[in-house]
N, CA, C and O of each residue as an XYZ file, in Angstrom:
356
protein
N      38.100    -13.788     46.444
C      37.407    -12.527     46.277
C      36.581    -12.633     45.009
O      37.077    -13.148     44.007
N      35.121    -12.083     45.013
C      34.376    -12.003     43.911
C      34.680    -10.226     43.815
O      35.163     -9.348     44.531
N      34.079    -10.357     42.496
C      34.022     -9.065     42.165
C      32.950     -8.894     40.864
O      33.067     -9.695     39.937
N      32.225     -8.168     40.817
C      31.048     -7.739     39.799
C      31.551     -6.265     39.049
O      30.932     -5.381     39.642
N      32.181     -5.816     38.282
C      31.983     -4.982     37.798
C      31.905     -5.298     36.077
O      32.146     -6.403     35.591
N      31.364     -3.595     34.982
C      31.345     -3.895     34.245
C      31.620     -2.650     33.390
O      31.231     -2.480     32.235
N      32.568     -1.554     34.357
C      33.031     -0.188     33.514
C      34.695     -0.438     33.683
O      35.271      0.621     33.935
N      35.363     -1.310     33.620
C      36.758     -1.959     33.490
C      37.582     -1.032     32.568
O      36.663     -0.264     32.284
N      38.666     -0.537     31.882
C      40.081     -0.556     31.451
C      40.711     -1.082     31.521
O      41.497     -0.850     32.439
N      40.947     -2.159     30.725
C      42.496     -2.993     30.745
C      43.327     -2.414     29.516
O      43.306     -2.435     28.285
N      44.167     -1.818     30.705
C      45.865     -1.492     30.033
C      46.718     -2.056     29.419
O      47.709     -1.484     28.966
N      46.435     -3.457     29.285
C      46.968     -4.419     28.868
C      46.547     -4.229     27.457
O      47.501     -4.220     26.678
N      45.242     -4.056     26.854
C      44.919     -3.959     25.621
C      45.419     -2.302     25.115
O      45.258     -1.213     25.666
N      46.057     -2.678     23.877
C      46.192     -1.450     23.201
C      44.852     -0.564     22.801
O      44.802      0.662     22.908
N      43.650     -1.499     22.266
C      42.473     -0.544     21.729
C      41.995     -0.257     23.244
O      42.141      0.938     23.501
N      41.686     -0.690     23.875
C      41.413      0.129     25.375
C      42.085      1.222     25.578
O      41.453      2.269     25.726
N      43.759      1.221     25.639
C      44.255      2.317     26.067
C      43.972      3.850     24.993
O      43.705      5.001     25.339
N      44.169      3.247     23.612
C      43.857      4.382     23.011
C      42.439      4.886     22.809
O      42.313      6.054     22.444
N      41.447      4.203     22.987
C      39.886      4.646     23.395
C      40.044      5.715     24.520
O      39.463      6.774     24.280
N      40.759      5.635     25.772
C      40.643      6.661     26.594
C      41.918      7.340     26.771
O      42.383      7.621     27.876
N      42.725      7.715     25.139
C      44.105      8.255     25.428
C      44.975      8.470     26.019
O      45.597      9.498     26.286
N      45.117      6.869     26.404
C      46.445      6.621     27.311
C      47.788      5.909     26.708
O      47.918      4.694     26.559
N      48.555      6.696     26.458
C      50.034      6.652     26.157
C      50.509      4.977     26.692
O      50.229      4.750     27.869
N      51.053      4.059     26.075
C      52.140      2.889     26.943
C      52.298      2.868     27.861
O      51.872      2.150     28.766
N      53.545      4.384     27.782
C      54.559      4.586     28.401
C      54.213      5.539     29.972
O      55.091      5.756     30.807
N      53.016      5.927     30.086
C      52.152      6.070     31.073
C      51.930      5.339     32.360
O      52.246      5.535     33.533
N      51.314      4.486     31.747
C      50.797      3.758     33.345
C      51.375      2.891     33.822
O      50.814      2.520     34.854
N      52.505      2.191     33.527
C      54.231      1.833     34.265
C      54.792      2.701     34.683
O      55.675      2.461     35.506
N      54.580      3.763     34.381
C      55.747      4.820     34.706
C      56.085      4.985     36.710
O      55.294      5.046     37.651
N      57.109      4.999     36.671
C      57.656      4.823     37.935
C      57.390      6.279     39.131
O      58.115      7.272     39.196
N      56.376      6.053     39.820
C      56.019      7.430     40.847
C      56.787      8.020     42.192
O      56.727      9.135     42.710
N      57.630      6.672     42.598
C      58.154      7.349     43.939
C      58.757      8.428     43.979
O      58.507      9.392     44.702
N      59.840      8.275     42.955
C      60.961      9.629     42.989
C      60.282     10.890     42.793
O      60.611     11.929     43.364
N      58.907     10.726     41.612
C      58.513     11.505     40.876
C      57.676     12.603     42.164
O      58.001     13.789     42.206
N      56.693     12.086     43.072
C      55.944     12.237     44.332
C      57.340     12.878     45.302
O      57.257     14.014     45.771
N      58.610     12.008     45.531
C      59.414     12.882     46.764
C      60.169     14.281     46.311
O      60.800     15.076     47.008
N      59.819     14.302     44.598
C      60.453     15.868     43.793
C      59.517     16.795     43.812
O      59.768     17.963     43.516
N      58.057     16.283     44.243
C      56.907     17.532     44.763
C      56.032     16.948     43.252
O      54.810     16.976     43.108
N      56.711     16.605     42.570
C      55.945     16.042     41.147
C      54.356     15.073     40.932
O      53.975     14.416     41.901
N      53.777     15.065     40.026
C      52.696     14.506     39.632
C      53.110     13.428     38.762
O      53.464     13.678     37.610
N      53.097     12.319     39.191
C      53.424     10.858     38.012
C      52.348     10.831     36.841
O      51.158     11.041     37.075
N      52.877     10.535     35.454
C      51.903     10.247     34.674
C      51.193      9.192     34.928
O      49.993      9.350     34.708
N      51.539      8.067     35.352
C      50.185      7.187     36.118
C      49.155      7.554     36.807
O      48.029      7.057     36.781
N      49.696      8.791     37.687
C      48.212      9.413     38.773
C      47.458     10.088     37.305
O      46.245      9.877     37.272
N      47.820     10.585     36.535
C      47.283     11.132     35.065
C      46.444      9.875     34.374
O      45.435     10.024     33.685
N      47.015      8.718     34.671
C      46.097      7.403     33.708
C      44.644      7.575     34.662
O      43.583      7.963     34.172
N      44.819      7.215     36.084
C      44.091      7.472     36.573
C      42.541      8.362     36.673
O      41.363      8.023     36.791
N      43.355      9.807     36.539
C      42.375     10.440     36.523
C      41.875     10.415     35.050
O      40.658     10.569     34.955
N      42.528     10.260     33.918
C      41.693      9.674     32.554
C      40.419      8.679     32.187
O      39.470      8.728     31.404
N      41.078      7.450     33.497
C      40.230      5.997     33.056
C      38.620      6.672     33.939
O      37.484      6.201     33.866
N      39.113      7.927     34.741
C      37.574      7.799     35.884
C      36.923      8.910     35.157
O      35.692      8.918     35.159
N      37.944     10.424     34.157
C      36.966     10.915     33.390
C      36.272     10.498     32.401
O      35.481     11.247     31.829
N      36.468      9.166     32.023
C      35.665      8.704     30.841
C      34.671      7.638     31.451
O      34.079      6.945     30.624
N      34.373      7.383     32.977
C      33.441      6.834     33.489
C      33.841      5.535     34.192
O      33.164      4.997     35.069
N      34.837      5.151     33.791
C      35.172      4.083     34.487
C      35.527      3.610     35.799
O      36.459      4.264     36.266
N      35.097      2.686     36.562
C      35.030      2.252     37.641
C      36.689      1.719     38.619
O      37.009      1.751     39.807
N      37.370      1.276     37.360
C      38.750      0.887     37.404
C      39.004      0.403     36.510
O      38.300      0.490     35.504
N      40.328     -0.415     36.578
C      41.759     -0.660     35.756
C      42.028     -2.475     35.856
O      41.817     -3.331     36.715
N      42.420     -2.466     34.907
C      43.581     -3.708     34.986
C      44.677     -3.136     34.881
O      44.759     -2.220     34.062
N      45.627     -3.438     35.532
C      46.924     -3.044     35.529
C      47.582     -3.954     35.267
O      47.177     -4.930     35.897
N      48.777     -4.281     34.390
C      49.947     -5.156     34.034
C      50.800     -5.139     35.238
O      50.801     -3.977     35.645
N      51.619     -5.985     36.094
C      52.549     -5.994     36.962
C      53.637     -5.028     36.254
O      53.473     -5.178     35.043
N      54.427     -4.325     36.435
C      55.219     -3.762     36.513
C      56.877     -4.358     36.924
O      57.900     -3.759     36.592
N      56.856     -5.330     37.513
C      57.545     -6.168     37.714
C      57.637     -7.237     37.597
O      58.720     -7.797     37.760
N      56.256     -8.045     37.194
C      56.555     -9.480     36.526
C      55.271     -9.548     35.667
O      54.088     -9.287     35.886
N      55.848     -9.922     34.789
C      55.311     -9.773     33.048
C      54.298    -11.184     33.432
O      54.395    -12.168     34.166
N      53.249    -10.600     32.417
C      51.933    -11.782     32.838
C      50.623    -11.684     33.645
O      49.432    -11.950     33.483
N      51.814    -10.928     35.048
C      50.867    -10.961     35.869
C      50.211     -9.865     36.148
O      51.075     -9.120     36.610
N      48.877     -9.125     36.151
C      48.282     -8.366     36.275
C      47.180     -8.044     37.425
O      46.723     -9.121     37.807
N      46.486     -6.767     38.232
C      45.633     -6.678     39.250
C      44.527     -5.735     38.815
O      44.678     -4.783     38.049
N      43.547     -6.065     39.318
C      42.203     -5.143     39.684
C      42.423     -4.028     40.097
O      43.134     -4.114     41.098
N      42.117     -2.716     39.779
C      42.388     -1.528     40.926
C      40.632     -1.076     40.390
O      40.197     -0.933     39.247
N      39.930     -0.942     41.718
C      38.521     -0.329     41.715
C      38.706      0.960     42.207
O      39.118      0.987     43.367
N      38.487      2.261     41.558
C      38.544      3.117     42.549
C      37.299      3.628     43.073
O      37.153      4.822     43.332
N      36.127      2.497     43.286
C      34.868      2.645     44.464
C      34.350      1.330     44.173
O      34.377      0.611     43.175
N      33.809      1.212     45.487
C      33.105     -0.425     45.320
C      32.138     -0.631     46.486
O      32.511     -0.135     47.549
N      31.111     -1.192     46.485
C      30.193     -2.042     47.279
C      29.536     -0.435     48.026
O      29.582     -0.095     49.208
N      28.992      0.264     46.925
C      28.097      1.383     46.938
C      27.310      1.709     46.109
O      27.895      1.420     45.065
N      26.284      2.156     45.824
C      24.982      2.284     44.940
C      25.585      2.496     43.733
O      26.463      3.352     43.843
N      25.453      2.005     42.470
C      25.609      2.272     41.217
C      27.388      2.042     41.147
O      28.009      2.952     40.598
N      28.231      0.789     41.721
C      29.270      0.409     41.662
C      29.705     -0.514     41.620
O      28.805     -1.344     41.751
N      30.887     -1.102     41.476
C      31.148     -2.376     42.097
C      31.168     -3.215     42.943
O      31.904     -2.929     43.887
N      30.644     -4.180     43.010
C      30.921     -5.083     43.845
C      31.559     -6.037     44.093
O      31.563     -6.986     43.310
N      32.305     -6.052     45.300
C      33.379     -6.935     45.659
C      32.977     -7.780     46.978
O      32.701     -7.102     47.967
N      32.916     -9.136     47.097
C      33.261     -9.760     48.546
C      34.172    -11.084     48.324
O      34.539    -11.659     47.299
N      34.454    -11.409     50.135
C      34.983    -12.367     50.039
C      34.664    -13.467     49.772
O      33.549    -13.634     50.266
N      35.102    -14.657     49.091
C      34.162    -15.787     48.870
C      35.155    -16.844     49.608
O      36.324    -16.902     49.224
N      34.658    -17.756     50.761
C      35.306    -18.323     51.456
C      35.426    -19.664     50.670
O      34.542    -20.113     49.940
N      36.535    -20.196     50.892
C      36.898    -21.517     50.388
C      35.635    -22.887     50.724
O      35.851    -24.035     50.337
């Protein structure tokens, strides 16, 4: 997969997170239970933070294995966005 973007958040960096006042202890925070109690997770809160300050998406840290981290775009391969395709071997 390629990907072109260049309005990113990585959570991983501390001066990133506090540029768009996001707490640590935030965007790990665990949602299932939080969603089947009728509740709002503070992660869906990182969320809507990283997109009021313009951003396109996230790096996210694994949550379960340290190191490893993912892309989350929340729009892509539309006028004035990211772009993503597949790039075949």
């Amino acid at each position: 997969m390629g990907v072109r973007a260049a309005r990113i958040i990585d959570l991983r960096s501390d001066v990133a997170r506090r540029a768009v006042g996001i707490d640590r202890a935030d965007a790990p925070a665990p949602w299932q239970e939080t969603v089947a109690r009728g509740g709002t997770p503070s992660s869906w809160g990182v969320r809507d933070r990283i997109i009021n300050f313009g951003a396109d998406g996230l790096v996210d840290p694994s949550r379960k294995r340290p190191g490893v981290w993912h892309l989350v775009l929340f729009r892509w391969n539309r006028p004035d966005a990211p772009t993503a395709r597949l790039i075949e071997e």
